[in-house]
N, C-alpha and C positions, 0 to 999 in steps of 0.2 A: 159741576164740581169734580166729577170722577175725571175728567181730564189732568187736572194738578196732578192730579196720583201719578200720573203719566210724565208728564211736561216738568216737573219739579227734579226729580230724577233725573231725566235724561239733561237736561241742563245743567246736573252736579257735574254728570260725567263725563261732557263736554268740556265744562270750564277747566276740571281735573287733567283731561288729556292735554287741552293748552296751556294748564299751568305746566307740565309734566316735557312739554315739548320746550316751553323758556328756558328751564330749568335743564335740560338735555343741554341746549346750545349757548348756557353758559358754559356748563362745564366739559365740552367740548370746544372751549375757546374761539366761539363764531364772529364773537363782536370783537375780540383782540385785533386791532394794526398797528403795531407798534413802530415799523419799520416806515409807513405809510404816512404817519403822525411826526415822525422826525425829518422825514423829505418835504412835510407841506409845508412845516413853519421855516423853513429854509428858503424856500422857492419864492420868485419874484412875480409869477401868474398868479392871478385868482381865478377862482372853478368859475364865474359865471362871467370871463372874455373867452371870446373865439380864439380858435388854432387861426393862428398869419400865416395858415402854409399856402 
């Protein structure tokens, strides 16, 4: 039982650090393509055919 005491904690402040890191790279705009998302629905390839070069 004296484990929990242990394991309980250090698991708050892991899940804390990864919530904290989502949280970072939202608000550093990580997941934004905006520019990326207006050239794919344009484009007449799709992502899973090969390069014909």
């Amino acid at each position: 039982m004296n484990i929990l005491a242990i394991l309980i904690p250090v698991s708050l402040v892991l899940g804390g650090l990864g919530l904290a890191a989502f949280f970072w790279s939202i608000k550093n705009h990580q997941y934004d393509d905006p520019k990326g998302n207006a050239e794919r629905i344009l484009s007449d390839r799709f992502d899973d055919e090969p390069d014909k070069d």
